[in-house]
N, C-alpha and C positions, 0 to 999 in steps of 0.2 A: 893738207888736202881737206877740204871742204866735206863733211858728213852727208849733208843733204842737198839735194839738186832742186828744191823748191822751199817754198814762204809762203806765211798763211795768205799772204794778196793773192798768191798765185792755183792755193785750194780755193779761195774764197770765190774769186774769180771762175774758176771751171766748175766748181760745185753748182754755183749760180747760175751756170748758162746751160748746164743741164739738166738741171732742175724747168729752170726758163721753157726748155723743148718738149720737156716732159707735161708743163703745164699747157702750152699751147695745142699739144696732141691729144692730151688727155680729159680737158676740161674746154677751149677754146682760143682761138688767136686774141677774141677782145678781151679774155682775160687775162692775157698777158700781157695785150696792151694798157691792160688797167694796172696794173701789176706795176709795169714799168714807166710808167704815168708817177702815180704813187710813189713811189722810189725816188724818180729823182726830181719831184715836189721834196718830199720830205727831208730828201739830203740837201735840196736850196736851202729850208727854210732853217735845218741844221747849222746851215755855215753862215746865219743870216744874211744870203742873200736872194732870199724870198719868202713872201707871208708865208701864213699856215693854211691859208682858204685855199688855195688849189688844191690840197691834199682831200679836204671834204667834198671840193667839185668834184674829184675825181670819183667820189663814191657815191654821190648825190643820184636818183634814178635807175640805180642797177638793179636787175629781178635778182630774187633770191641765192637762185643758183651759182650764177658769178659773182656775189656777194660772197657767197661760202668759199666756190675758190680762191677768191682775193685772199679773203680770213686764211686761210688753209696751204696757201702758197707763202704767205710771209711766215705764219705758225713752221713748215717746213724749213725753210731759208734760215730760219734762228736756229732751228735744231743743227741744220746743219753748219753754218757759222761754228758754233760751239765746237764743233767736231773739229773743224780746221781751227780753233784755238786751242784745242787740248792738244793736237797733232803740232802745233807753234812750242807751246810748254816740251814737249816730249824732246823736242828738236836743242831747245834751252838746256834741257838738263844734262841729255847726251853731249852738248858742246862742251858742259862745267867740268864734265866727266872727263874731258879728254886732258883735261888740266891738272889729271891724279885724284885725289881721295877728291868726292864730290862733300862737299862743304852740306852739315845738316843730317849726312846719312850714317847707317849703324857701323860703318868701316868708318869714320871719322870720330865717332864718341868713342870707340874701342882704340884708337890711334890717340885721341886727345890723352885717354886716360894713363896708356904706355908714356907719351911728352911728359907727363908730371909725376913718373914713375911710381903710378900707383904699382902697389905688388899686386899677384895673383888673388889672394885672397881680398882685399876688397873690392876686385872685380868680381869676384863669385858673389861678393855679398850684394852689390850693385844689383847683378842680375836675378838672384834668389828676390831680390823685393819688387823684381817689376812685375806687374800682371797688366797685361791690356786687357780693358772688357769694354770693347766695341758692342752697343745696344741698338738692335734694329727698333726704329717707330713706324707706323703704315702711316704716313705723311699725307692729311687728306687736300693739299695741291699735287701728288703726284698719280695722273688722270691717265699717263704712257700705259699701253697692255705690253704685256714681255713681248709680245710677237713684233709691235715696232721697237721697242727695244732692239733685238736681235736685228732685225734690220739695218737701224742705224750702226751694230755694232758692225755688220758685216761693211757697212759705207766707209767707216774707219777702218775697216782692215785695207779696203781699199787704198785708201790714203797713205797706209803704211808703207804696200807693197811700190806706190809710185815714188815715194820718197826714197825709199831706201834699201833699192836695184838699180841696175843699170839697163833701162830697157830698151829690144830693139823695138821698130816702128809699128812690129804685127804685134809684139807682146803690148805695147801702150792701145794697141787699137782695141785689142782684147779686152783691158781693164777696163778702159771706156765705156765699152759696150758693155760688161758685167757692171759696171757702175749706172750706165744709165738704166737697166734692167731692176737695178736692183730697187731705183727712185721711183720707175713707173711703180713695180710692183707695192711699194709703200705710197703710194698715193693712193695706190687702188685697196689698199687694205683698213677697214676703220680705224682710226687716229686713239678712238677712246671707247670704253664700254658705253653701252646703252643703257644702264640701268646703274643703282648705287651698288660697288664693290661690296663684297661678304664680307666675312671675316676669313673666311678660306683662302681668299680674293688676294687678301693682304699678304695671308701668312706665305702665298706660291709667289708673291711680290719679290718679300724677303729672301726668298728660298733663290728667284733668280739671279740674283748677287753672290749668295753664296756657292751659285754652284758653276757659273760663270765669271767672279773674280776675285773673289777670295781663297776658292781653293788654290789657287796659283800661285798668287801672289804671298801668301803666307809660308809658304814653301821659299820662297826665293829669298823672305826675310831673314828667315834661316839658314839659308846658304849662305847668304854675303856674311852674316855673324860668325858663323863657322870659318870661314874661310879666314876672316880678321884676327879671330882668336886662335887658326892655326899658328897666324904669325908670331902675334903678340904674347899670346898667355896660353899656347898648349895645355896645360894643366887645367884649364877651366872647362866645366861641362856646362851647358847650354838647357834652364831648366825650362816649363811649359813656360810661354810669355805672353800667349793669347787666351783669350774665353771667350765664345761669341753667344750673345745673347739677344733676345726679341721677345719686343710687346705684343707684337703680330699673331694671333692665337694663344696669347697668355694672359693679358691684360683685365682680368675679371673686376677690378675697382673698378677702372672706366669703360668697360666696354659692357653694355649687360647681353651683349650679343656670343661673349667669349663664356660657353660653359666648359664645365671638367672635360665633356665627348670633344667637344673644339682643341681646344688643349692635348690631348691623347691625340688625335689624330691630327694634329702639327706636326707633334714630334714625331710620330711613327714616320710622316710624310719627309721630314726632315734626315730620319733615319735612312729613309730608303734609297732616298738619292744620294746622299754621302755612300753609303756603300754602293752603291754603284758606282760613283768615280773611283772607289777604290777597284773595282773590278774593271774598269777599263784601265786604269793605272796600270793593274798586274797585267792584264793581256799584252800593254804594249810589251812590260817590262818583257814578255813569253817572246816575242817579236828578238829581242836584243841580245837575252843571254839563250845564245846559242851554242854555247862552248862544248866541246867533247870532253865529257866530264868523267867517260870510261878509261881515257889519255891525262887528264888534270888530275883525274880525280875532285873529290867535295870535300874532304876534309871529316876528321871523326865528328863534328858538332852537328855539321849536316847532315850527315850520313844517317846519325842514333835520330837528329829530328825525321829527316823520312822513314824511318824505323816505326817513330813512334804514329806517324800516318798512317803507316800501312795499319797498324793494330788498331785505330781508331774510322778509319775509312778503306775497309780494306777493297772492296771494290771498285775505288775510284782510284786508290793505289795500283791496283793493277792494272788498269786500264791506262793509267798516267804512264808507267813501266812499262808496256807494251807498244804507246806510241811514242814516247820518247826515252828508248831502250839506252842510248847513251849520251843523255844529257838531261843531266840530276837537277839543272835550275830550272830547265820548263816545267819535269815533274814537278818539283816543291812549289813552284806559281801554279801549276793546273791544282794542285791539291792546297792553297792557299784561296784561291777562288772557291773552291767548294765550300770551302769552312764559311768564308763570307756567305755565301749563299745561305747557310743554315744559322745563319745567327739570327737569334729572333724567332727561332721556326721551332716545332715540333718535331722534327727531324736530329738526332745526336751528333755530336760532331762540329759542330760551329765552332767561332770563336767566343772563347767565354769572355773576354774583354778588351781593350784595347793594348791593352800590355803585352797581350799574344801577336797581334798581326805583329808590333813591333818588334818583338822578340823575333819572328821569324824573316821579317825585312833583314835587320843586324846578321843574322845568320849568313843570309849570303851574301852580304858584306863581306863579310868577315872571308868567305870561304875564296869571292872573287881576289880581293887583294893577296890573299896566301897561294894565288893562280897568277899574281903577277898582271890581275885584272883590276887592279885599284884607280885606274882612270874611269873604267866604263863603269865602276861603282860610284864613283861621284860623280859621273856626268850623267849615269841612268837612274842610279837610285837614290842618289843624292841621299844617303846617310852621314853617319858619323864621321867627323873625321881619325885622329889618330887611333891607337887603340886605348880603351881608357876610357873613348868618350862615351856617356849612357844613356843619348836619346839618338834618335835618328831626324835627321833633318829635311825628310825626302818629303813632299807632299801628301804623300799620304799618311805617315807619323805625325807631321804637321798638324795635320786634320782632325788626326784620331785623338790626338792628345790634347788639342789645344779647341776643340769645338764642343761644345757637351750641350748646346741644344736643348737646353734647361729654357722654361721661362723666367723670364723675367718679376720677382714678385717683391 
C-alpha cells in the first residue's frame, strides 16, 4: 500500500492556485494576469518553443506597484515550490524506509559494522572519536525574518498533514482554508527587514534553528542509535556526538560590530531559550507520568533524590507533595522545573550543571521500568536504553550535553 496519497505536481499545482487567489484578492486581478502571462512566456521560451521578448512585454509599462507584486508573487511561488520538494524528498525516503534499514543512515553504519563482525569494542572506539561540530554563519544572502520563516514552516506542516491522513471532505476543506489563511497572512506580512540586520539580528537567526529544529532532531539521532545498538552491541554506551557552535554574536576578527557585551548576551540569550524547551519538555513529561506512585511505589534512588529536594527546596517540595500527594514523578518534574528556573539566578537551588538534569532524567528511568513502565520511558523520555547505559538519549540530555553554546573562535 501506497504511503502517500499525493506528488510534488500535485502540492505544486494547489499551492500555486492558491497562492494565484491570494494574489488576485490581495494585490489585484491584473496582477495575476501578469503573473500568469509571465509564467507561461517563460515556460514556452523554457521548452523552446517561444522567444524570450514576451516575458519583458509582459513587464514592459507596469506602475510600480504591480511590478512589486509580480516580483513578490514569483519570490513566493519559489519559496513555496521548495516546500513541495522538500515534502517530494521526505516522501523518497519514507518509501527507501519501507524496504528495511534506510541505506546512508546511523541504523545502517551500526548494521554494516555487526555484517564484518566488528567486535564491541571497536564500535566504542568508532564512536568515542566522533564529534560533530555543526557551526552556525549569519549568511548575508539570507534576507527571511523568523516570522516568515514560521510561516512557511506552518505551510509545510500543512502539506504533511494532506499527505499523510486520510481525510474526509470537511477535514480537506478545513486545511484549505487554514492554508489559504495562512498565504494571505504571509503576503500581508513584510518578506524582509527594512534596514541592515544587527549582530543581535543574526545571533536570534541562529538561535531560530536551534530551537525550532535541532532541538528535535538531535534527540531522534539518538534514538535511532540506541535503538541499533540495543540490537547489535548492548554493551556499547552512546558518548556526546554533537557541539553546536556560531559566528553569530561571536565573531570578533570579522565582525567589529561583535564586542565581549554582544557576545555575553548571545549566550545568555541562547541559554535562556534552551532552558526553556527544557521546561516545556518537563511540563509535557508532568502531563504523562501520571502513575500512582503511593501503589508502585519510586524506588529507593528516587525516593532519597526527592529527599534530598525537599532539604534543598523545601517549600516547593511541599507544595509539589501536596498537589501531587501520590504521584512521586510529577513531584520530582514540578521540582526539576524549579531547579531549571534558578539556574543562573541568585536564587540557591538550581542546577549546578548539566550532569544534574541528567542524572535526574535517568532517575526516573530507572524507577519507570522497575514499575514495568519501560515503554512510556522510551517513548516519553526517551533515555537510556538497557541498564548499564550512561547518557540519556531523550531531547533534552541531547541538548544539554551536546550544545555548549560556546563561540566560535
Amino acid at each position: 500500500m501506497a504511503l502517500h496519497g499525493r506528488d510534488v505536481e500535485t502540492d505544486v499545482h494547489d499551492l500555486g492556485a492558491a497562492l494565484g487567489d491570494v494574489l488576485a484578492e490581495q494585490a489585484s486581478p491584473a496582477a495575476f494576469d501578469t503573473v500568469e502571462r509571465v509564467r507561461t512566456d517563460a515556460i514556452a521560451h523554457r521548452r523552446g518553443d517561444g522567444p524570450a521578448g514576451p516575458v519583458g512585454d509582459s513587464l514592459d509599462g507596469l506602475d510600480p506597484a504591480t511590478r512589486e507584486a509580480v516580483a513578490r508573487a514569483f519570490t513566493t511561488y519559489f519559496e513555496l515550490v521548495n516546500l513541495a520538494e522538500e515534502r517530494e524528498r521526505v516522501r523518497a525516503i519514507r518509501e527507501r524506509a519501507e524496504g528495511g534499514t534506510l541505506a546512508d543512515s546511523v541504523a545502517a553504519a551500526v548494521e554494516g559494522l555487526a555484517a564484518v563482525d566488528a567486535d564491541a569494542g571497536t564500535v566504542q572506539r568508532v564512536l568515542d572519536d566522533v564529534l560533530v561540530q555543526p557551526t552556525f554563519t549569519a549568511h548575508p544572502t539570507e534576507a527571511r525574518r523568523k516570522t516568515v520563516k514560521a510561516k512557511l514552516r506552518a505551510v509545510a506542516g500543512h502539506l504533511e498533514t494532506l499527505d499523510e491522513r486520510r481525510l474526509t471532505d470537511g477535514e480537506r476543506d478545513r486545511i484549505d482554508r487554514a492554508l489559504e489563511a495562512e498565504l494571505t497572512s504571509l503576503w500581508q506580512t513584510p518578506q524582509i527587514r527594512d534596514r541592515r540586520p544587527t549582530v543581535d539580528d543574526e545571533a536570534r537567526n541562529v538561535q531560530w534553528y536551534l530551537e525550532n529544529v535541532l532541538f528535535d532532531v538531535v534527540g531522534d539521532v539518538y534514538d535511532e542509535l540506541e535503538r541499533v545498538l540495543d540490537e547489535e552491541y548492548p554493551s556499547v554506551t552512546v558518548p556526546k556526538l554533537f557541539e553546536f557552535r556560531s559566528w553569530a554574536g561571536s565573531d570578533r576578527d570579522g565582525n567589529p560590530h561583535v564586542t565581549p557585551d554582544v557576545t555575553a548576551r548571545t549566550l545568555a540569550r541562547q541559554r535562556r531559550v534552551v532552558l526553556e524547551r527544557y521546561r516545556t519538555e518537563l511540563k509535557r513529561l508532568s502531563g504523562v507520568l501520571s502513575q500512582d506512585t503511593e501503589e508502585l511505589g519510586t524506588g529507593e534512588r528516587l525516593a532519597a533524590s526527592l529527599a534530598a529536594d525537599a532539604e534543598r527546596l523545601p517549600a516547593v517540595a511541599a507544595d509539589a507533595a501536596e498537589r501531587y500527594p501520590d504521584e512521586g514523578y510529577r513531584a520530582k518534574l514540578r521540582l526539576m522545573r524549579e531547579r531549571l528556573d534558578r539556574v543562573g539566578g541568585v536564587r540557591a537551588g538550581g542546577y549546578g550543571g548539566p550532569e544534574e538534569l541528567v542524572a535526574d532524567l535517568e532517575l526516573l528511568v530507572e524507577s519507570l521500568r522497575a514499575n514495568g513502565a519501560g515503554v512510556v520511558a522510551d517513548v516519553h523520555v526517551r533515555a537510556a536504553g538497557p541498564p548499564g547505559r550512561d547518557r540519556s538519549a531523550s531531547p533534552l540530555a541531547s541538548w544539554t550535553s551536546g550544545t555548549t553554546g560556546e563561540p566560535h573562535s
